[in-house]
N, C-alpha and C positions, 0 to 999 in steps of 0.2 A: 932456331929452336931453343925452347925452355931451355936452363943448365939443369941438370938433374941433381935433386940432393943426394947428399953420401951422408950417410946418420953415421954417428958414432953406436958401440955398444951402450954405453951408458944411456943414448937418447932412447934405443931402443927399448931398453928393460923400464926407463922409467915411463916408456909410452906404455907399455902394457899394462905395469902396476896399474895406471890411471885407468886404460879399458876394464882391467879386470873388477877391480874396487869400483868404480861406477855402472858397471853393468848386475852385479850380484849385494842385496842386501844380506842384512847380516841373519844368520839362522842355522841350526842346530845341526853338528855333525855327530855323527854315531861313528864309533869304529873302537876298534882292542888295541893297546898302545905295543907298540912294538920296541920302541926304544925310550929313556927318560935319561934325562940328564936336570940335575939340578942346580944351577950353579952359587957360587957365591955373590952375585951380585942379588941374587934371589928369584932371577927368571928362568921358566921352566923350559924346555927345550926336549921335543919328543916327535914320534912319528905315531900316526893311526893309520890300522889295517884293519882290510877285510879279506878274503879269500882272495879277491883275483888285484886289488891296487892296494896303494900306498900315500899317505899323504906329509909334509912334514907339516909342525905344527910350533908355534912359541904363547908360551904365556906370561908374559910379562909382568913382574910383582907376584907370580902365583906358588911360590915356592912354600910360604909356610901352609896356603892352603891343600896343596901336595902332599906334604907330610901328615899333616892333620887329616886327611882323607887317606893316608898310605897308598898312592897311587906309586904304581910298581909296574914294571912290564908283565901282560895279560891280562889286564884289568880291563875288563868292560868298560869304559864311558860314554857319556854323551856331554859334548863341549857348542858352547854358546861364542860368537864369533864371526870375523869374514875372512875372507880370501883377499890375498895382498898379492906381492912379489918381494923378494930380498933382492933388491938389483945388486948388490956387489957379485953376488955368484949365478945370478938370472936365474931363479929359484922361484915358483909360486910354490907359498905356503898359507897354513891356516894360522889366523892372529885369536886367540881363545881370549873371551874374556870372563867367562864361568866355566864351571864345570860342574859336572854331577855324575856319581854312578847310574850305570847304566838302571834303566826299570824305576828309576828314582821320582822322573817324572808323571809316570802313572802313577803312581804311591800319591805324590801330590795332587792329582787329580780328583783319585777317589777320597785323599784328605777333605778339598775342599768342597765334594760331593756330598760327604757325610756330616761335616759342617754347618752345611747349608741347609741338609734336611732335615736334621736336629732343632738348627733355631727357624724354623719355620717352626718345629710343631712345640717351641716355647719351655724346648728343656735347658737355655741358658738365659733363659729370663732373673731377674735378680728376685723377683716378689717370690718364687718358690725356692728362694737359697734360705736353708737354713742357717740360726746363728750358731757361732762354735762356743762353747762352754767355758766359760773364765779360765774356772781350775778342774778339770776333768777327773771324776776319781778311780776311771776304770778305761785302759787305751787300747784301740783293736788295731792292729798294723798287719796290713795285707802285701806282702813282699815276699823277696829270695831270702832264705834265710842262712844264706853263705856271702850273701854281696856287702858291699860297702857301706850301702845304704842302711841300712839296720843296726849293725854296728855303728855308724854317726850317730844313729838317732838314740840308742840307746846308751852311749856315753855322753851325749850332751842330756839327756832326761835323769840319766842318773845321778850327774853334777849338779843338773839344778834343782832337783826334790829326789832325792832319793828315798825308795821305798815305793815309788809310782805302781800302779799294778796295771802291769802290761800283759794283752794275749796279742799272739803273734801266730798269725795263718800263714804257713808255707807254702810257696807259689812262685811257680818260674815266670820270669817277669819277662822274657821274651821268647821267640820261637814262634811256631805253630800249635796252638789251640791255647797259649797263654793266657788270652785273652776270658777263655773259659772258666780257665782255675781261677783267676784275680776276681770274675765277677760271682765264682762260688763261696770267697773270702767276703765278700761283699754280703750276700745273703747269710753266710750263717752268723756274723757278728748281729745279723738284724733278729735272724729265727732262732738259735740256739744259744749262743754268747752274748748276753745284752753287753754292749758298754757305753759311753757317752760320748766319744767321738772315734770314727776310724781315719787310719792314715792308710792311706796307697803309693807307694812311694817302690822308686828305683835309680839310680845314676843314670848320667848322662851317657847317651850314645848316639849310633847312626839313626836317621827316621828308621828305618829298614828292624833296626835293633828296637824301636820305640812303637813298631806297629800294633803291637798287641793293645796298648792304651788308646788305638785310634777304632777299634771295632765295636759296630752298634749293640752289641749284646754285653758289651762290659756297659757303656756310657748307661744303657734302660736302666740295669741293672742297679747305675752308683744314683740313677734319678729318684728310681723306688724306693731308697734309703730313706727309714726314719729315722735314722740316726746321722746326726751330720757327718759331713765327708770331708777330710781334706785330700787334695792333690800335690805330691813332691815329687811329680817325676822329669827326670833331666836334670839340666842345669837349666840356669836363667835364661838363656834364650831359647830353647826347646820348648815347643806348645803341642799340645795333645787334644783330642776329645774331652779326655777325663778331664782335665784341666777348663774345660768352660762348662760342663755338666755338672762339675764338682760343684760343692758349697761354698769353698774357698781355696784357691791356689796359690802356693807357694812356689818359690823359685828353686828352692834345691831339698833335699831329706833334712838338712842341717837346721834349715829355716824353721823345715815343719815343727821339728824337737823344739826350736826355741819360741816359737809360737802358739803350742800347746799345751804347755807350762812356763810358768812364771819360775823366776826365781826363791827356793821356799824362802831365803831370810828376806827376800823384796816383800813376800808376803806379811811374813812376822813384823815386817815395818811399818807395812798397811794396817794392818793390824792393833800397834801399838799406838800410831798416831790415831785411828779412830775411838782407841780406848780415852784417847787422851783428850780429845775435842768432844765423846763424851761425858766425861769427868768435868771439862771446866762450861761444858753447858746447861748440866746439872748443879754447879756449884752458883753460876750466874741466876741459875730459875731460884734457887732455897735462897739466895739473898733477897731478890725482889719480894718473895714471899715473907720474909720475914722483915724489912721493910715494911710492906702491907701491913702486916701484924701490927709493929710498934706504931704503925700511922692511925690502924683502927684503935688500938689502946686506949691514943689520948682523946679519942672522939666523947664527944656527952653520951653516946651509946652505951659504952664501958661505964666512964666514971659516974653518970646518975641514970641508970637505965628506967626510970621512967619520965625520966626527961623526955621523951620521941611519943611516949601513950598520950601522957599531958598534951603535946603539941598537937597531937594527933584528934584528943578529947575534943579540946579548946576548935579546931579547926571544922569539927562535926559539930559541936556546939554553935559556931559562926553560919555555917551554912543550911541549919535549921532555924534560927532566927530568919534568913533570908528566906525559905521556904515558905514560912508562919505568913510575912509580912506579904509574899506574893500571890499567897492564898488569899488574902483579907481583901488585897487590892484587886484580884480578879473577882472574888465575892459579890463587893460592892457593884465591881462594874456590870456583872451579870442580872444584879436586881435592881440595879437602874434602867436596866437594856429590857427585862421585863416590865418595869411597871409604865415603859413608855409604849411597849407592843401595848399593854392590856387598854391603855388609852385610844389608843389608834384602833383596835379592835372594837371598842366600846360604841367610837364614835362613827364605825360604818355597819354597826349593826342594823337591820332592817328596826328591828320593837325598836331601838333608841327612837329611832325615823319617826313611828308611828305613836311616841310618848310625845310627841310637836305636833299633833293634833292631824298627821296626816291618814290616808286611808289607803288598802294594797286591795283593786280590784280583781277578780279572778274570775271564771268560769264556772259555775254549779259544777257542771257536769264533768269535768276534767280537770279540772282544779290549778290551769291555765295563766298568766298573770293577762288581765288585758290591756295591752301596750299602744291601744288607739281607738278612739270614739266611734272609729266606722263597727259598730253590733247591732245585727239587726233586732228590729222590735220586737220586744217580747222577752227577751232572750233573759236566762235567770243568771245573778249575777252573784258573789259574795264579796259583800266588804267586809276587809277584817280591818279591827282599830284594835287599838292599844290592848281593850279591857277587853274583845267580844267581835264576835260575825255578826254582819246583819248582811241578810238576804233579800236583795230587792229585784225590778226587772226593767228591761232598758226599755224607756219608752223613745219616741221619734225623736233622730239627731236634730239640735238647731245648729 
């Protein structure tokens, strides 16, 4: 008989790791964290629970994203991942390689829902983005007017042109129905507060924190703006609705301030250098011209001015002489060209014909010419000659 094998522990655990990891692809756990550890190597170490089990779980390198997401015990998640085994203590666990608060993935869903059917109907086309205004002289800022954001923006706008005239519409920037209030700041900067550009702006946070800027009745709303729009909401990698609807998006409030005013003394320098390149392009034009001048001066126009009538005289005087002469020569040719017609004429007139002793036969009766001897007899005839008709009558052809 066969010898039968005897596994070690160790071949066992690591047989199963291998069934378990090739039988199950990697895909998304749901469960409330019941324990966390974070250590210092910076791998996370936790269990997820539901009512009736338990799982353990590790995430390796996930530590600062833990912190940054404040994941704590009772937290809702949903974690991205497979199923392993720890063979040192014969353990299957979950190996996480994302993670999200729970609900988080629907949020993204309806993100890219609204996204979608936004630029379908071409309200993040660039041809309907308005341009933002050099130097703006009147600023509408639709924000919290307790947050971070506003304070940034109005310390960096006050450093660099102060005296700016800012209105500022107060508006909770997240929550339930914020969404409302940011797109009422929106319409009345347009209906009741003219200014020349608006800012919608708020810090960075959770999507969750950021949904207000992702609903269709804010985005219509920043589309039907005739006044352009910019977008500062979040930080630099945070993307919104508002943010591709808008006219122009910026990465953070901070941005926005520095990009909706210049520097005033950058200005005054723009300024002084255009004074100045006007001034020496004005001084370039009065030299050429007065050049000109001294070059017309010494012309014979100035110095003998009827020097140019003379030349001018003399030049009308030459080309009447030529007229005179062209006249004469066609003259002649004209009553040369007649008196040789009048010859040629002369000499095919019929009376010349008949001054050479000839005679023009015709008809009595119809006055006819007769152009051949066949007329019967009798027939009355006229000859006309040079001086006179004579009337005779044909008698028998020979």
């Amino acid at each position: 008989m066969q010898e039968e094998k005897i596994w070690s522990v160790s071949e066992v655990n690591s047989a199963v790791r291998e069934v378990l990891e090739g039988g199950f692809m990697p895909f998304w756990l749901e469960g409330e964290i019941g324990t966390i550890s974070l250590h210092r190597s910076g791998h996370v170490y936790l269990t997820l629970k539901d009512q009736k089990s338990q799982i353990r779980a590790a995430y390796f390198g996930g530590a600062d994203v833990a912190k940054k997401m404040n994941l704590d015990v009772g937290a809702q998640i949903e974690a991205f991942g497979r199923l392993s085994v720890y063979e040192v203590r014969g353990e299957y666990q979950f190996l996480v390689k994302s993670v999200r608060v729970k609900g988080v993935g629907d949020l993204h869903r309806r993100f890219e829902e609204m996204k979608k059917k936004l630029a379908e109907e071409g309200l993040f086309e660039e041809e309907r983005k308005k341009p933002i205004p050099l130097l703006p002289g009147k600023i509408g800022i639709v924000t919290s007017p307790d947050g971070a954001a506003i304070r940034d923006i109005l310390q960096i706008i006050s450093r660099r042109f102060p005296n700016m005239n800012i209105k500022i519409y107060p508006s909770p920037v997240q929550g339930k129905g914020a969404e409302k209030e940011l797109a009422a700041g929106i319409k009345f900067f347009n209906e009741k507060c003219k200014v020349d550009v608006i800012i919608i702006t708020r810090g960075g946070g959770s999507l969750e924190d950021l949904w207000p800027f992702n609903e269709e009745v804010l985005a219509r709303q920043i589309a039907a703006s005739e006044i352009p729009v910019i977008s500062a909401v979040g930080h630099e990698i945070d993307f919104t609705i508002c943010d591709f609807v808008s006219d122009l998006r910026v990465p953070t409030p901070s941005a926005a301030a520095e990009l909706v005013v210049g520097r005033q003394e950058e200005f005054l320098g723009a300024i002084d250098e255009y004074r100045r390149r006007l001034i020496g392009s004005f001084e370039i034009y009065l030299e050429r011209l007065k050049n000109r001048f001294q070059k017309a001066a010494q012309s014979h126009v100035f110095k003998e001015p009827l020097y140019m009538v003379r030349e001018k005289q003399q030049k009308i005087d030459e080309i009447s002489r030529r007229m005179e002469s062209s006249i004469t020569f066609f003259t002649e040719r004209m009553k040369a060209r007649a008196s040789e017609l009048k010859s040629r004429l002369k000499n095919l007139n019929p009376d010349a014909v008949l001054d050479r002793g000839y005679v023009i036969m015709t008809f009595s009766e119809d006055g006819k010419v007769v152009a051949s001897p066949d007329v019967p007899e009798g027939t009355l005839l006229d000859a006309k000659f040079a001086k006179g008709v004579l009337q005779v009558k044909s008698l028998q052809k020979k």
